[in-house]
C-alpha positions as CSV (number, residue, x, y, z in Angstrom):
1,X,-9.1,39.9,-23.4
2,X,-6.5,37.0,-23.9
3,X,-7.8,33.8,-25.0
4,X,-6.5,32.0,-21.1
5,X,-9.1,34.6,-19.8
6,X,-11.6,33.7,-22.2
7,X,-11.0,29.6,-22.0
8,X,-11.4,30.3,-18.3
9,X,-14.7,32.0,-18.4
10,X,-16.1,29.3,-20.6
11,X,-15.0,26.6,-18.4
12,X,-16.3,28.5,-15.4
13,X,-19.7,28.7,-17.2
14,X,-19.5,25.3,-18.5
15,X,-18.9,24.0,-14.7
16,X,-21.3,26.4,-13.2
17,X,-24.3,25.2,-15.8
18,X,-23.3,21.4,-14.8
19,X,-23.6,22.1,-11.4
20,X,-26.8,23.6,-11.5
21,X,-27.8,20.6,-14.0
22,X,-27.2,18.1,-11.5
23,X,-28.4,20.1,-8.2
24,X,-31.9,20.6,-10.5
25,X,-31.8,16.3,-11.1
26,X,-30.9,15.5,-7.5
27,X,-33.4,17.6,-5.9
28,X,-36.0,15.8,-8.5
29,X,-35.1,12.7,-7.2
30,X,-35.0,13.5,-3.9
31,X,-38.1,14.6,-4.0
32,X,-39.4,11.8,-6.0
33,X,-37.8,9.0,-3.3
34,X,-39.4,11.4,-0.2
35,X,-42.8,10.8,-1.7
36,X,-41.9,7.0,-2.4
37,X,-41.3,6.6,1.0
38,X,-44.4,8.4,2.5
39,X,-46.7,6.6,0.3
40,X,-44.7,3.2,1.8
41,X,-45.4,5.1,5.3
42,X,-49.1,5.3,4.5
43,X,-49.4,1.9,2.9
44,X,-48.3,0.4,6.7
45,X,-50.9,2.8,8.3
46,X,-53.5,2.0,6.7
47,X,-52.9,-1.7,6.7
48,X,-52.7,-1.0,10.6
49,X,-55.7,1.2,10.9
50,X,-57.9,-1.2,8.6
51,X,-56.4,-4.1,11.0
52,X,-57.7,-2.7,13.8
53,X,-60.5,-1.7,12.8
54,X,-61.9,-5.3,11.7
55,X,-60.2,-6.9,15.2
56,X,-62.5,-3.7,17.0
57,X,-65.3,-4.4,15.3
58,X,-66.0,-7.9,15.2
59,X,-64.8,-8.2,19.3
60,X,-67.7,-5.5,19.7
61,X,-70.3,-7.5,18.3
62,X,-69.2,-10.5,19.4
63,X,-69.0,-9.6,23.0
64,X,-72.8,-8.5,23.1
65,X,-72.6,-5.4,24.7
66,X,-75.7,-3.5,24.0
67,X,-75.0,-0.1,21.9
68,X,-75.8,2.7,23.9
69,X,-74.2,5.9,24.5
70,X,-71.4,4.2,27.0
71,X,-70.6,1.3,24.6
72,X,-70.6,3.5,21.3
73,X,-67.4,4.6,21.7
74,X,-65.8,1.2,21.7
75,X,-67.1,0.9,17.5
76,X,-64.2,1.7,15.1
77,X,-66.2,4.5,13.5
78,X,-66.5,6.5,16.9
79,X,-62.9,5.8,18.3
80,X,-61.3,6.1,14.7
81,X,-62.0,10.4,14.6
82,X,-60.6,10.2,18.5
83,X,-57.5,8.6,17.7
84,X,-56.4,10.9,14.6
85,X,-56.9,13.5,17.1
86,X,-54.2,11.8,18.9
87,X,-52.0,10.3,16.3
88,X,-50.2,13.4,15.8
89,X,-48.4,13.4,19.2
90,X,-47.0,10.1,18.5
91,X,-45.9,10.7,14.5
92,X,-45.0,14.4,13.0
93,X,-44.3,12.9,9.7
94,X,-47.2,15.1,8.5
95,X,-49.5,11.8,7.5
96,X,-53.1,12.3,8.6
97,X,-56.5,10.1,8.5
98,X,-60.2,10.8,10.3
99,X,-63.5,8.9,9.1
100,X,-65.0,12.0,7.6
101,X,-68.1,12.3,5.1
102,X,-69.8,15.2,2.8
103,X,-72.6,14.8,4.9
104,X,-72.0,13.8,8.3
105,X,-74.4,13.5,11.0
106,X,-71.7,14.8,13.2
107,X,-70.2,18.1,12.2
108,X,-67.0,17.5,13.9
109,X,-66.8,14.6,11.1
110,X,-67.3,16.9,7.8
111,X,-64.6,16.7,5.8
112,X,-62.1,19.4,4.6
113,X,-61.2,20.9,0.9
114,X,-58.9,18.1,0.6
115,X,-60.9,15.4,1.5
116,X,-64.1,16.7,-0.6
117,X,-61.7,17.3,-3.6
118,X,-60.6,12.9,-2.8
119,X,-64.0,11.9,-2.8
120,X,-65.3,13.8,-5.5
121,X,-62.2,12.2,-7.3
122,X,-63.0,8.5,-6.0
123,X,-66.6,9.2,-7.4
124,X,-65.2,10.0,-11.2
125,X,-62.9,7.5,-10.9
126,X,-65.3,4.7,-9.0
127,X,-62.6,1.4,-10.0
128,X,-59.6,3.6,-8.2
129,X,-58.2,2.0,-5.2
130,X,-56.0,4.7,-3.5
131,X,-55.1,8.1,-4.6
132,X,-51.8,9.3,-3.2
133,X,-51.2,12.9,-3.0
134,X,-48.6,15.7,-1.1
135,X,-51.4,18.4,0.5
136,X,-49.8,21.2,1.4
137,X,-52.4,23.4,3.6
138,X,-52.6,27.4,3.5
139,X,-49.2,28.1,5.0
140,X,-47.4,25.4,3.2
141,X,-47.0,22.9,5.4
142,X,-46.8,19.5,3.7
């Protein structure tokens, strides 16, 4: 083999590892700004959903209504699992919220693998604030 083939097959491999060096870097930090930005996303939810939530609950009880089966469903807690329901035809970025619980009085309120694994989490970590996670489900959808 002459040393022109040989000085081109180093360069080729020289070029070929750099390339694969800096599609490996990007894709970290595209994947590093994604999740930036979806925790930015669920920052602004949650500052909306906690919003409402206090505006809903205090015009309830200051507006006297008496709590029955009719009004009930006017309380953040009760209108909170119907609107998650609904906030995925308005927003397919994949975010997701429900009031759920380990023990809920209402079944439809019992909270999944991910939301058990959170809350046993929160419990060993009780001065934690937030935790911030990508949940990808059986299929791996994210």
């Amino acid at each position: 083999m002459k040393i022109r083939t040989k000085m081109w097959l180093v360069l080729g491999a020289v070029m070929a590892f750099l390339l694969a060096l800096d599609l490996a870097i990007d894709y970290r930090r595209i994947s590093n700004e994604q999740f930036e930005e979806r925790a930015v996303d669920a920052h602004t939810i949650r500052g909306i959903l906690m919003s409402v939530r206090r505006v809903y609950h205090k015009q309830f009880v200051d507006s006297g209504l008496p709590l029955n089966s009719q009004t009930v469903g006017f309380l953040p807690a009760h209108a909170m699992a119907r609107i998650s329901k609904d906030f995925p035809n308005w927003d397919q970025s994949g975010i997701s919220f429900n009031n759920v619980s380990d023990q809920p009085r209402n079944l439809d309120n019992q909270a999944d693998r991910f939301e058990l694994d959170a809350m046993n989490w929160f419990r060993v970590n009780p001065k934690a604030e937030e935790r911030l996670q990508t949940i990808e489900d059986d299929k791996g959808q994210g």
